[in-house]
VEXSEZA-463387 format. One line per field, with one value per residue (C-alpha): residue in one letter; x, y, z. Coordinates in Angstrom, 2 decimals. Example, Ala and Ser with C-alpha at 12.3 -4.5 7.8 and 13.67 -1.06 7.14 Angstrom:
residues 2
tiro: (a;s)
x: (12.30;13.67)
y: (-4.50;-1.06)
z: (7.80;7.14)
end
This chain:
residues 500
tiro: (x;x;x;x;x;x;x;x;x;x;x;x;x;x;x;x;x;x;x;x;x;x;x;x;x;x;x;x;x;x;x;x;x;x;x;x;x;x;x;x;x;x;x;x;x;x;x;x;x;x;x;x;x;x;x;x;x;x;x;x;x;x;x;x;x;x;x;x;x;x;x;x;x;x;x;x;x;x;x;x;x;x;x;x;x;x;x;x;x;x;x;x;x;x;x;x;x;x;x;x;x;x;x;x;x;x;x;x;x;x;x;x;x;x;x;x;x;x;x;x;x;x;x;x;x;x;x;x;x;x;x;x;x;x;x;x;x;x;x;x;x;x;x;x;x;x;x;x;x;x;x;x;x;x;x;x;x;x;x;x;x;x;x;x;x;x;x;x;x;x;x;x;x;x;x;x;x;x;x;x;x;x;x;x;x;x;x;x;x;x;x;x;x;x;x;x;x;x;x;x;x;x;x;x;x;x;x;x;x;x;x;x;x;x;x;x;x;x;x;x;x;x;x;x;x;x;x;x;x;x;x;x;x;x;x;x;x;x;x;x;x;x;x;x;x;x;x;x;x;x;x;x;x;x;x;x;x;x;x;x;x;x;x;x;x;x;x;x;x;x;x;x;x;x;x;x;x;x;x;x;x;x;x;x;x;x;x;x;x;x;x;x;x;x;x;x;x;x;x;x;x;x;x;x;x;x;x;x;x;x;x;x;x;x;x;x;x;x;x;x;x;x;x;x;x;x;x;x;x;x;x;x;x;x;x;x;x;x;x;x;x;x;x;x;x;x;x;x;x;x;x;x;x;x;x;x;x;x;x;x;x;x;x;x;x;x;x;x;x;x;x;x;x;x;x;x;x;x;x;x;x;x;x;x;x;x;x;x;x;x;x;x;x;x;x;x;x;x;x;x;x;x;x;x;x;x;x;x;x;x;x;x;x;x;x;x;x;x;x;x;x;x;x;x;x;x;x;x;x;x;x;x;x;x;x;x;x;x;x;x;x;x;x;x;x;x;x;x;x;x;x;x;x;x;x;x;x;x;x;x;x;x;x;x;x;x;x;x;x;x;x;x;x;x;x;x;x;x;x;x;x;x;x;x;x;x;x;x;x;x;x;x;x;x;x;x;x;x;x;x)
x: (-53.54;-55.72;-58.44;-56.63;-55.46;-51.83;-49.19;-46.12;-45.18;-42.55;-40.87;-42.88;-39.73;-36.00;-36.11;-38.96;-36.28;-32.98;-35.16;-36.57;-33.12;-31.09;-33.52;-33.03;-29.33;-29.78;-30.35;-29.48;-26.05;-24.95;-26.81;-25.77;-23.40;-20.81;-20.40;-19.39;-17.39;-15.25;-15.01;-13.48;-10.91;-9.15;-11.55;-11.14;-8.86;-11.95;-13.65;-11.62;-11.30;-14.96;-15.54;-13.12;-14.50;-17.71;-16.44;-14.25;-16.39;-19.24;-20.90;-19.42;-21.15;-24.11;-24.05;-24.05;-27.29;-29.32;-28.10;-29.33;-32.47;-33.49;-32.31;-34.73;-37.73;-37.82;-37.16;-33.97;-33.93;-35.72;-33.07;-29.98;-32.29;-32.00;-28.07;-28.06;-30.75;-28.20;-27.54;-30.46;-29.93;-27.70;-31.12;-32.66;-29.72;-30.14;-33.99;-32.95;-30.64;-32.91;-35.47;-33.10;-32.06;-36.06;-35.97;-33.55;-33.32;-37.12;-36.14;-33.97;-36.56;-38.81;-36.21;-35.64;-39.57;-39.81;-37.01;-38.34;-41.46;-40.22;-37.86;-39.26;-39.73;-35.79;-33.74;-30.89;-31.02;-33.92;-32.15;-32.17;-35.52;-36.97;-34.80;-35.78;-39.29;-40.15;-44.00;-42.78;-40.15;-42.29;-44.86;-42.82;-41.64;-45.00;-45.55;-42.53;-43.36;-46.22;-45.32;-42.96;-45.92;-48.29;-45.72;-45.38;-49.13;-49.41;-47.19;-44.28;-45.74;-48.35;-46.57;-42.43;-42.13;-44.76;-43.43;-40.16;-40.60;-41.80;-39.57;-36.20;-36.29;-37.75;-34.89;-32.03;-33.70;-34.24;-30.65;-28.90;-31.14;-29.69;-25.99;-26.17;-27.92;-24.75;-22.27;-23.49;-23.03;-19.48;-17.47;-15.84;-16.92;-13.81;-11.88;-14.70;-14.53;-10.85;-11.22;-13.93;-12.40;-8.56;-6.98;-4.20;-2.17;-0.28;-4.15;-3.99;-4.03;-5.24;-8.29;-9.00;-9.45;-11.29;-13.72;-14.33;-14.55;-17.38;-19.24;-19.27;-21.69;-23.31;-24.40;-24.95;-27.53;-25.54;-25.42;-28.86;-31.07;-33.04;-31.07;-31.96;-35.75;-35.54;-33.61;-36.08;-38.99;-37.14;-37.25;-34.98;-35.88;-33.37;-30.11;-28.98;-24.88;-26.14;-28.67;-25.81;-23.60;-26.63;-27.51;-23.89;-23.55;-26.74;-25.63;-22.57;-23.49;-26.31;-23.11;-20.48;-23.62;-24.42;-20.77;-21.03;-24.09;-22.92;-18.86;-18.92;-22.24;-19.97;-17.17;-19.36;-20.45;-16.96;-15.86;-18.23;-19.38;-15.82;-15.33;-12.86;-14.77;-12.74;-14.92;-17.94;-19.67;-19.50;-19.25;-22.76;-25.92;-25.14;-23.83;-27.36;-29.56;-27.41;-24.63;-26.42;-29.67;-27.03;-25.36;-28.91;-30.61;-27.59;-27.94;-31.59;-35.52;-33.50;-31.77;-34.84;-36.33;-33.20;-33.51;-36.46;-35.64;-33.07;-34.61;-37.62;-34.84;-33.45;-36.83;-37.54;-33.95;-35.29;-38.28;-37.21;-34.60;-36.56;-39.09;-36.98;-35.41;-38.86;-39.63;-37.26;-39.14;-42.48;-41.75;-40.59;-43.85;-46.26;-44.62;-43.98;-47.23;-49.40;-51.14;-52.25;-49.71;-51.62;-51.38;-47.81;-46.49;-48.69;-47.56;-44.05;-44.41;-46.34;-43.01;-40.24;-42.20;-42.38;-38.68;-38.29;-39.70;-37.27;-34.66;-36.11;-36.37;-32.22;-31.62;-33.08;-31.29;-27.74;-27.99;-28.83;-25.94;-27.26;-26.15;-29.40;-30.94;-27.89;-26.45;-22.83;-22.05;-24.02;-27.28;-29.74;-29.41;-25.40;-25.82;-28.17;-26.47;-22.68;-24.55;-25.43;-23.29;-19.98;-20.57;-23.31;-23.75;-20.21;-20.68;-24.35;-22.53;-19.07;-22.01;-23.47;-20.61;-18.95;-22.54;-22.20;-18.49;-17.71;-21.08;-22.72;-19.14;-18.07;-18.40;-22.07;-22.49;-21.07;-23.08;-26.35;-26.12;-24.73;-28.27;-30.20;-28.19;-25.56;-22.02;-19.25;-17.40;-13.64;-13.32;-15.17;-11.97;-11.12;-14.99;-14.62;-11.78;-13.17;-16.21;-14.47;-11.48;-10.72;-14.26;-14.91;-11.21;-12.09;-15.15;-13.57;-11.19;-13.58;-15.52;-11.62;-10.45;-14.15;-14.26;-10.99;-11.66;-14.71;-12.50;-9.56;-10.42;-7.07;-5.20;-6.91;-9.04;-12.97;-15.27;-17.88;-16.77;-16.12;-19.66;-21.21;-18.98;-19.86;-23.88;-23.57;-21.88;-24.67;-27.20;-25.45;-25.77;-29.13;-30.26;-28.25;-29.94;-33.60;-32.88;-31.69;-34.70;-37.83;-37.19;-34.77;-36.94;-40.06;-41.53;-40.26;-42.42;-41.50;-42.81;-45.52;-47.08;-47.70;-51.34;-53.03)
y: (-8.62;-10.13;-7.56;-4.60;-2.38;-2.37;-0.41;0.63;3.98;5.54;8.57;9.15;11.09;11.40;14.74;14.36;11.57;13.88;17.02;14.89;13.49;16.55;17.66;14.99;16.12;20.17;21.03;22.90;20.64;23.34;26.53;26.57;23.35;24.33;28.08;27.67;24.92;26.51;29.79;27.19;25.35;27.84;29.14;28.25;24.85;23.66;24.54;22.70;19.50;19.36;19.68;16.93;14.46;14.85;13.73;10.49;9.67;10.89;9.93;6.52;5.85;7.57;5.04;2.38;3.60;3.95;0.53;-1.43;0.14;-0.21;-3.49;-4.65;-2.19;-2.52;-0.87;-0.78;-3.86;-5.78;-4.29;-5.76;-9.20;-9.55;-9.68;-11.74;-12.47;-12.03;-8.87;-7.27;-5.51;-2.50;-1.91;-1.30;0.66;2.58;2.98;4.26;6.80;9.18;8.81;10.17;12.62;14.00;14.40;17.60;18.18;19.59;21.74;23.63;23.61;25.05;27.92;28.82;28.84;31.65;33.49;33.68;34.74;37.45;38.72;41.88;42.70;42.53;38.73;40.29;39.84;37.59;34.37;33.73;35.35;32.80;30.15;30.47;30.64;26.91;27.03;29.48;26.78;23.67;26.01;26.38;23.04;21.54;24.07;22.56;18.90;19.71;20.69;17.87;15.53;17.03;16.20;12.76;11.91;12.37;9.93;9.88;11.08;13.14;14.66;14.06;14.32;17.26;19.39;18.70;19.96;23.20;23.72;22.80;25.50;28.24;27.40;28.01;30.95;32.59;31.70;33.05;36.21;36.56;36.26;38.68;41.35;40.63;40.14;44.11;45.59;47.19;47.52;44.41;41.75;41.65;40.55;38.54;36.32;36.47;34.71;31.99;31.68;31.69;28.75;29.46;26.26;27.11;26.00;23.23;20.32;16.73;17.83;19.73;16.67;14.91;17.84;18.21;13.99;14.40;17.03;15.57;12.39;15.01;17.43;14.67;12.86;9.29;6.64;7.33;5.11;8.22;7.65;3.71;4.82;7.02;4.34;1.93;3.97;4.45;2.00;1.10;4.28;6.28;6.17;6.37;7.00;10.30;10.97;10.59;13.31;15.51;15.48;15.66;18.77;20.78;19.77;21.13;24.04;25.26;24.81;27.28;29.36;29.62;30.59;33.07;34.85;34.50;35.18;38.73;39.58;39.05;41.03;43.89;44.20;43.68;47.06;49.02;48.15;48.68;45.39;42.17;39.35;37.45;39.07;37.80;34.24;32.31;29.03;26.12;27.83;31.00;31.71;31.49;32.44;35.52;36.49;36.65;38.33;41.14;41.39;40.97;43.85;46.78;47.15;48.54;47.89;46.26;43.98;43.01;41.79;39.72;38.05;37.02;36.08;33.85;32.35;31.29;29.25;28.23;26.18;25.18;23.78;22.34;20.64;18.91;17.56;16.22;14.49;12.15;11.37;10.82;8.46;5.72;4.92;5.76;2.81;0.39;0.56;0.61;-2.43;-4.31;-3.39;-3.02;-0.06;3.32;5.79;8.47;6.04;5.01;9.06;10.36;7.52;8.40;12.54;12.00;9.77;11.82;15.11;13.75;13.77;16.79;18.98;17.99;18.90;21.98;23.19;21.75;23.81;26.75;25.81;26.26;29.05;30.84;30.00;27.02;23.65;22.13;19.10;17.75;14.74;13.94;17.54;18.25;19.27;16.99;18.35;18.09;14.53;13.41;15.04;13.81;10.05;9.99;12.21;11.40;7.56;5.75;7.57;6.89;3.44;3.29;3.95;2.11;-1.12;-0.32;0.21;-3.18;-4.84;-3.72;-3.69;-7.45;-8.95;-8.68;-7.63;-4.93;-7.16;-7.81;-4.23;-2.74;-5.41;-4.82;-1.29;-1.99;-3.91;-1.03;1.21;3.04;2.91;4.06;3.34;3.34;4.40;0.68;-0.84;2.12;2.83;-1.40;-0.64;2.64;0.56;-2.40;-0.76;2.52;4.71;1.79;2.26;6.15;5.85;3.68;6.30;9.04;6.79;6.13;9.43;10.87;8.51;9.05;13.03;12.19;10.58;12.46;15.86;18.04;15.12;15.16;12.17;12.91;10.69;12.53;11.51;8.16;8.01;9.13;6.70;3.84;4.70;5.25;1.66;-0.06;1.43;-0.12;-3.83;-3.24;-2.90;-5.99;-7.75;-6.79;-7.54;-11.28;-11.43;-9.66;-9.38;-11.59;-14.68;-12.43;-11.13;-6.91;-6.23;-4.27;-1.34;-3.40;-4.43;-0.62;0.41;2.83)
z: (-25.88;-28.95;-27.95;-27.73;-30.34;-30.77;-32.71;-32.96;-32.28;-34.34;-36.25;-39.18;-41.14;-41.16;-40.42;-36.99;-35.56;-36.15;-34.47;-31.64;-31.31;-31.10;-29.07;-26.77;-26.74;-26.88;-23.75;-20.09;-21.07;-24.01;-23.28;-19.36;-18.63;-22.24;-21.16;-17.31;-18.17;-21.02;-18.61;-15.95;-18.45;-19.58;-22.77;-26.14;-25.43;-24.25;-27.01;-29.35;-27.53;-27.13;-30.68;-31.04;-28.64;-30.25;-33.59;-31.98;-28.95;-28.75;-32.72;-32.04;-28.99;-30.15;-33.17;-30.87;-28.61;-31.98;-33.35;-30.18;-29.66;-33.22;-34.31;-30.95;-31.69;-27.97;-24.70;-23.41;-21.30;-23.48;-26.42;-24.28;-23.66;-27.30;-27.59;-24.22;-22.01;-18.79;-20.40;-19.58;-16.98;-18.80;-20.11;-16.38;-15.32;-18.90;-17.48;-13.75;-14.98;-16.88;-14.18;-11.46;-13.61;-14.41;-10.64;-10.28;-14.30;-14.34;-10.75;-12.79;-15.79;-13.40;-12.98;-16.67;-17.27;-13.81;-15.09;-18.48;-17.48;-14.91;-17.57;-17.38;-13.75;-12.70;-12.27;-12.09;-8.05;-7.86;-7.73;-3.35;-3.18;-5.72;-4.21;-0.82;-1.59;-2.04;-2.56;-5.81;-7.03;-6.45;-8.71;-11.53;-11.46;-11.58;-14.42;-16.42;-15.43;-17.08;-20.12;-20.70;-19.63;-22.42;-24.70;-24.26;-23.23;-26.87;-28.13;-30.25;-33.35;-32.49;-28.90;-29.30;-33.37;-33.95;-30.48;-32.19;-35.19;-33.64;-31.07;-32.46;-35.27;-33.29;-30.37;-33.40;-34.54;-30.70;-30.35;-33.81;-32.97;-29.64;-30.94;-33.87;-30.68;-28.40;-31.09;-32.05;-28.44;-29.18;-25.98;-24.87;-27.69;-29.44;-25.97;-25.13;-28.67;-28.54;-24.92;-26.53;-29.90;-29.63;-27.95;-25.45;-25.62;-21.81;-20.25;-21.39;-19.22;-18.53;-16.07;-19.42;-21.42;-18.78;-18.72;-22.73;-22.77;-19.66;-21.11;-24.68;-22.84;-20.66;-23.99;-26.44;-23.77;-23.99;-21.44;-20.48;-22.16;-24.55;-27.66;-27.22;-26.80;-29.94;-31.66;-31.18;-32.84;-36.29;-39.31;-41.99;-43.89;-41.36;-41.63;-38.86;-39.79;-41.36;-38.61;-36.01;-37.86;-38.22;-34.65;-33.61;-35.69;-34.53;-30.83;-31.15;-33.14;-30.48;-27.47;-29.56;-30.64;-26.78;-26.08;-28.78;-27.01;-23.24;-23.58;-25.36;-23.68;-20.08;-21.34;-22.48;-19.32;-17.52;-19.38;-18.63;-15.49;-15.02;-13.20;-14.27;-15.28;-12.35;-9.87;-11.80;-10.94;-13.93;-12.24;-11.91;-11.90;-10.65;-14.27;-15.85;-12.90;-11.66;-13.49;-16.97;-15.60;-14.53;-18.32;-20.06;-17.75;-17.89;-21.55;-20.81;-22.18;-25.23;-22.86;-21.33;-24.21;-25.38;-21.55;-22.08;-25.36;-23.75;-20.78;-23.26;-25.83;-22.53;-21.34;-24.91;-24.69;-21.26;-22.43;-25.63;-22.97;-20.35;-22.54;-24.13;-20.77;-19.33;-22.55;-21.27;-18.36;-19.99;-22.98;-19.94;-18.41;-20.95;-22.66;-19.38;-17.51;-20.87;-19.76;-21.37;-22.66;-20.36;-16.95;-17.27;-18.09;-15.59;-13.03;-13.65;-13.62;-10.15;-8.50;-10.35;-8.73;-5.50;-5.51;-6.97;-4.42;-1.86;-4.48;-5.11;-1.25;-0.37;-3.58;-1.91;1.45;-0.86;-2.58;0.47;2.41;3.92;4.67;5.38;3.70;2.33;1.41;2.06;2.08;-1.03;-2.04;-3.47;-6.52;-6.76;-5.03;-7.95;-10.52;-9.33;-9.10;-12.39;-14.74;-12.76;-12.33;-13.69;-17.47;-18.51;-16.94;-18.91;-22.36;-21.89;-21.43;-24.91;-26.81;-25.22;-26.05;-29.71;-29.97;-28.04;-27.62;-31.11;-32.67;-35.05;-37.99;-37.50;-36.15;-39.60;-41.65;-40.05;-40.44;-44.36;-45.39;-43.85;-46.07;-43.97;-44.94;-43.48;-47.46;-46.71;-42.81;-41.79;-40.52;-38.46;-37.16;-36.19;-33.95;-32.71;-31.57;-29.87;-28.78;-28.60;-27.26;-24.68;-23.45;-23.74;-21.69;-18.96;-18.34;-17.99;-15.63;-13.90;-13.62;-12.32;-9.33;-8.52;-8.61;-6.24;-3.85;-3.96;-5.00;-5.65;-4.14;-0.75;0.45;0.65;2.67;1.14;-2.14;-1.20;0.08;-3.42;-5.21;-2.60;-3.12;-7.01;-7.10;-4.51;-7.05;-9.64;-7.79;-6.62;-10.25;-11.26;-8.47;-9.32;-12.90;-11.80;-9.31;-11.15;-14.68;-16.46;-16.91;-17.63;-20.94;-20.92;-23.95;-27.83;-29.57;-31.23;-27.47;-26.72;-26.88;-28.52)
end
């Protein structure tokens, strides 16, 4: 290493980590996951328990990502070494996650980047014709893989910081423009914010809860390794207490912003299409790929426009996304490997795509009607997907926060952050027991109650389910195992061991 030129890439401003970092967390999970998932629990209940696990879980844990990547200005495994060298290996599993997750996340990138650009020549029924026409989605993924891989060839100041600084902004302002169009269309918008704004206490229910807990991880991108990576590259000059409420607040902001465009826009065209909004598919992806197309392209030329409008914000969305989540495994292998920036991205883009376009083609397979390449009854995409959002990313961040909250304690958590200047002033005693006690108990129960609604879903036993558990969990082991076997006793490299 003495003859190579070293340094240590970082955020070169508050403001370029909390963009890059919200970001990392706006993405497919609020524009497309928030909307069907408040349609299917019951509205604006949803809404408010979202907002609320957000404040109590989700900043906490967040907190606790950023701590341990920055106090270790280090890659995730080598960030848990540093607490505990048999520790470790929450740092590969907080590696493996986002790299699964790059395999079907930038299929459905490659979707909102098609749609966007075929705005004007008719979605509306274009979803199983693009589908089934795998050459076409393997394109557009390659396209969007692509894009993301641009990014972070170039580095986090000069690729992740500068794209975020563009994107972020233009993404609010694409957004705020399509709300005020929607919120203007007459007919139907008042019943469609009264569905989205005004909780109905009778839906509530604990499947309710377990959905606003899951989806505050899913949208806030915790418990899978980016925040850790992104941590790592700031300095004492970020706080990161403030940082954490900023991010949390644009997050959550761009979800209720998203429900504010897609809700009214679906009840304007329930009235006067003339049809209920029952009949209308606003479950998974059929809500964004086939259902909105439809609302978007009956209002006319106008409507086309504010598609396209859309679908662009939507792959912006996409892209800040997937390049923080193909980060983690990019900052593994340069520091481990001590290669180029450009070999170890490029490496990575080239596996993650090979897996992709078998995603891409049993993807296909389901949406039209076919049960072909699948696994365990699902496609690859819902396999990969229920793997790591239902049972390893909960697992992923109830490991940090018992790392910071039992291993290096809540008394040396709160003074470390003191001395680099961020104070939680009178709430410490109660932000010490939230850490230790009660968001790892929190987690644990999301990661509880999701297994057990794999394996017995609506009460009945699934084998199926029992089979994605049974893999999820034999991941989980195997990574342990390599850890133990490969990397434990080995040097896993910093920040400063990256080179230029």
């Amino acid at each position: 290493m003495k003859n190579q030129k070293s340094k240590k890439g970082g955020f070169t401003s508050g403001l370029g980590f909390i963009l890059a970092a919200a970001g990392s967390a706006i993405g497919l999970g609020n524009l497309w996951a928030f909307p069907y998932k408040t349609a299917k629990n019951g509205g604006a209940i949803f809404v408010l328990l979202y907002i609320a696990c957000v404040l109590f879980i989700g900043a906490i844990t967040m907190i606790c990502e950023i701590f341990v990547g920055r106090r270790a200005q280090a890659n995730p495994i080598s960030a848990f070494k540093k607490v505990h060298k048999n520790l470790g290996w929450v740092g590969l599993i907080a590696i493996a996650v986002p790299t699964i997750i790059v395999c079907y996340y930038s299929v459905l990138g490659g979707y909102t980047v098609k749609f966007a650009t075929n705005s004007f020549f008719g979605n509306a029924d274009g979803l199983q014709a693009f589908a089934s026409s795998s050459w076409q989605v393997i394109l557009f993924t390659a396209i969007f893989m692509l894009l993301a891989l641009t990014v972070v060839m170039a580095g986090v100041k000069g690729g992740i910081e500068k794209a975020s600084k563009v994107l972020m902004p233009a993404l609010f302002i694409l957004l705020v423009a399509v709300v005020i169009f929607v919120l203007c269309l007459g007919e139907g918008v008042a019943e469609g914010l009264a569905y989205y704004l005004i909780p109905d206490f009778s839906k509530l229910s604990f499947s309710t809860i377990l959905a606003a807990m899951g989806q505050a991880f899913y949208s806030l991108s915790l418990g899978m390794g980016a925040m850790i990576v992104y941590g790592s590259y700031t300095g004492k000059e970020i706080n990161i207490v403030k940082s954490t409420g900023m991010i949390c607040v644009f997050d959550t902001l761009v979800a209720l912003l998203s429900g504010l465009a897609i809700f009214p826009a679906v009840f304007h065209f329930s009235a006067i299409a003339g049809v209920d909004t029952s009949t209308l598919n606003l479950n998974g992806i059929m809500l964004m790929f086939e259902t909105l197309p439809k609302v978007f392209e009956s209002i006319g030329f106008f409507g086309n426009i504010i598609e396209f409008f859309f679908f662009v914000m939507v792959a912006i969305a996409a892209v800040t996304s997937v390049i923080s989540i193909m980060e983690v495994a990019s900052q593994f292998v340069i520091q481990k490997f001590k290669i180029s920036r450009k070999i170890a991205t490029a490496a990575i883009a080239l596996t993650t795509f090979a897996v992709a376009v078998p995603v891409s083609i049993s993807l296909g397979h389901l949406l039209n009607g076919s049960s072909q390449m699948t696994i365990l009854g699902m496609d690859w995409l819902s396999f990969l997907d229920t793997v790591t959002n239902t049972v390893l990313m909960p697992l992923c961040a109830l490991l940090s926060c018992i790392t910071v909250g039992w291993f290096i304690g809540p008394k040396q958590t709160l003074a470390e952050l003191k001395a680099d200047g961020n104070s939680f002033g009178k709430l410490e005693t109660f932000v010490g027991v939230m850490i230790k006690f009660v968001v790892p108990a929190l987690i644990l129960l999301i990661e509880i109650l999701g297994v057990i609604d794999l394996i017995f879903p609506q009460g009945a036993f699934s084998l199926n389910g029992l089979g994605v558990v049974l893999i999820a969990y034999g991941l989980f082991a195997l990574l342990i195992g390599a850890y133990f076997l490969f990397l434990r006793n080995g040097e896993t490299g910093t920040n400063a061991d990256e080179i230029a």
